[in-house]
C-alpha positions as CSV (number, residue, x, y, z in Angstrom):
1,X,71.4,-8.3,-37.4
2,X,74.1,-6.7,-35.3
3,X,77.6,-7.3,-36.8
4,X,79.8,-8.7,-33.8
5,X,82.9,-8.1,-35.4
6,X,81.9,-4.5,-35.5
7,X,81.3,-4.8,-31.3
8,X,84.0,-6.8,-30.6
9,X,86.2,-3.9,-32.7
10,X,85.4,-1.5,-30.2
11,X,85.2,-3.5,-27.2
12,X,88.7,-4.6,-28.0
13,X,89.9,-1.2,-28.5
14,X,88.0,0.5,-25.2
15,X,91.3,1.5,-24.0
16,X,92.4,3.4,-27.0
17,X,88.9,5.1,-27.1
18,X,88.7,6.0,-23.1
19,X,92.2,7.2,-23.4
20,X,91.4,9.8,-26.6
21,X,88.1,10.8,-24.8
22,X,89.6,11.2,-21.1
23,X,91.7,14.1,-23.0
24,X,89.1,15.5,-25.4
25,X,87.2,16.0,-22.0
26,X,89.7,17.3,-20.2
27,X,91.3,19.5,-23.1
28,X,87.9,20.7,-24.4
29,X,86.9,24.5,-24.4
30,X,83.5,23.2,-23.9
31,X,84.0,21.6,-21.1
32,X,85.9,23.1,-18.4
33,X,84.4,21.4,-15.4
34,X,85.9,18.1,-16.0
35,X,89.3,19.6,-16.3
36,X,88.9,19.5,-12.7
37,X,87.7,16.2,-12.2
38,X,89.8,12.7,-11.3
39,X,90.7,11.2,-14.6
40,X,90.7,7.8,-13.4
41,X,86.8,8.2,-11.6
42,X,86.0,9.2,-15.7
43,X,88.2,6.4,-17.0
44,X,86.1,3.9,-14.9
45,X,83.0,5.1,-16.7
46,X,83.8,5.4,-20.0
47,X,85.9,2.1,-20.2
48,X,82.7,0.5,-18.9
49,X,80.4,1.4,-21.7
50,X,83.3,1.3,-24.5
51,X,84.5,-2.6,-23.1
52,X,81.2,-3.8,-22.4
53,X,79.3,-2.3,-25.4
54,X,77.6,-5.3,-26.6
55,X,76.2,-5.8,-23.0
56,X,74.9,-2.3,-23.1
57,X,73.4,-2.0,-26.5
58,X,71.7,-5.3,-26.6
59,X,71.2,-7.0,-22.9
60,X,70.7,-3.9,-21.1
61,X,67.5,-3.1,-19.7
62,X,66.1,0.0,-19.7
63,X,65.8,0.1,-15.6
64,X,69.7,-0.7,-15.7
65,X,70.3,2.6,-18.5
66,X,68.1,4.9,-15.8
67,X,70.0,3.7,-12.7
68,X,73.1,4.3,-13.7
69,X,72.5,7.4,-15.8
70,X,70.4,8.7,-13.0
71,X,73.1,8.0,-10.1
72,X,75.9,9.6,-13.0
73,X,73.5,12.6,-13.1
74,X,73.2,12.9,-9.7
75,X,77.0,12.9,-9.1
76,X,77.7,15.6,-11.9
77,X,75.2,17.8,-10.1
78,X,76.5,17.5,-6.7
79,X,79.9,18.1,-8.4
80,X,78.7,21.2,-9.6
81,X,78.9,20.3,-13.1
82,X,76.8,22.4,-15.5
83,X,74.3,20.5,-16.8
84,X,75.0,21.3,-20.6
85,X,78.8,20.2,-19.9
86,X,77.2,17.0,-18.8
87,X,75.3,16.5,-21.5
88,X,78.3,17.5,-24.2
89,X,80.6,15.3,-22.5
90,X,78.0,11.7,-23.3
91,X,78.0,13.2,-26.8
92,X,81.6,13.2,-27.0
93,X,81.4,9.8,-26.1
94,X,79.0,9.2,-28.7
95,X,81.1,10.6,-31.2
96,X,84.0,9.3,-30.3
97,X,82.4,5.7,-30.4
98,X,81.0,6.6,-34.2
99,X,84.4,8.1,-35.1
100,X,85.9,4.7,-34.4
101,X,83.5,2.5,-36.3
102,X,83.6,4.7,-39.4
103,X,87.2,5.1,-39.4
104,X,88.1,0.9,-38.2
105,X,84.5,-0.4,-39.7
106,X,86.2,-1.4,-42.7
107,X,82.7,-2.4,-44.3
108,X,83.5,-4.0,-47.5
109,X,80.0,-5.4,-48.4
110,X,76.2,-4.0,-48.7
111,X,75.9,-6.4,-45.7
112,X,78.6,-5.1,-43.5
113,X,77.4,-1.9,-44.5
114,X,73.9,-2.2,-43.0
115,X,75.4,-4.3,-39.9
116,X,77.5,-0.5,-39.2
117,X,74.5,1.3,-39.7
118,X,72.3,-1.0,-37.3
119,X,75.4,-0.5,-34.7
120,X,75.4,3.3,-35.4
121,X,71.5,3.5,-34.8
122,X,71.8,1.2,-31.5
123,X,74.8,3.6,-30.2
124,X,72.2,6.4,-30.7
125,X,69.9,5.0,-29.2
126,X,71.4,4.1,-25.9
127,X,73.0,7.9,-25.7
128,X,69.9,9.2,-26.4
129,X,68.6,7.3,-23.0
130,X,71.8,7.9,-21.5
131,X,71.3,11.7,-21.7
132,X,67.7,11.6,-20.9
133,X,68.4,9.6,-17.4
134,X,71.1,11.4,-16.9
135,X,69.2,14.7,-17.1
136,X,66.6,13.1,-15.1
137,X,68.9,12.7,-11.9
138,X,70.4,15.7,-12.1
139,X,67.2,17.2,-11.9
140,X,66.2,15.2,-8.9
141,X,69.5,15.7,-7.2
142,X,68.8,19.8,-7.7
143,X,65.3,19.0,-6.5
144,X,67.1,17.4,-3.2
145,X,69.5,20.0,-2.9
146,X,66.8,23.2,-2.7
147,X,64.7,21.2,-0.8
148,X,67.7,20.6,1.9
149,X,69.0,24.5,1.6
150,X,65.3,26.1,2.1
């Protein structure tokens, strides 16, 4: 039983949570190649999953995760985006969207308590696909481009 006060929580504050991890990206030692990149492209992204995260952890298929991811993969790759930057920058995301629920859950109950925890294993779960599709087209799209360069 997913707690939607916990979802709504960080849908409602999608804005506050792109806006802290446009500049952890874009400030990060560990991730230099998005320094470089348009900060409103990654806002568009990021404010998607963050405002629509009940959508994504519970109505999403798994065909919708690998489209997306695989297309976001692709476009980091083509980019020039190191893979491992790629991959640090959705767990950023991830941590960021944990950091909020810890720090605004307010759980005061066993039951609230095991609602956050059921949200915190969902959010892990959908990164954990996230990264995997994600990988997945940047692979293809390095595929494409030695196949287009030999």
């Amino acid at each position: 039983m997913l707690s939607a006060r916990l979802v709504r929580l960080i849908e409602d504050h999608a804005e506050e949570l792109t806006h802290g991890l446009l500049d952890d990206l874009q400030s990060n030692s560990h991730t230099p190649a998005y320094h470089a990149l348009s900060r409103e492209q990654l806002r568009h992204r990021l404010f998607d999953v963050y405002r629509n995260l009940g959508r994504w952890l519970l109505d999403t298929t798994e065909e919708h995760v690998e489209t997306v991811y695989c297309e976001l993969g692709g476009k980091r790759r083509a980019e020039g985006v190191p893979l491992s930057e790629v991959v640090y920058a959705l767990t950023l995301a991830k941590y960021h969207l944990r950091d909020c629920v810890r720090t605004r859950g307010l759980t005061d109950s066993a039951v609230e308590l095991y609602q956050e925890q059921e949200l915190q294993r969902l959010v892990g779960r959908f990164f954990d696909r996230a990264i995997y599709h994600t990988v997945r087209g940047y692979e293809r799209e390095a595929s494409h481009q030695q196949k287009a360069t030999a």
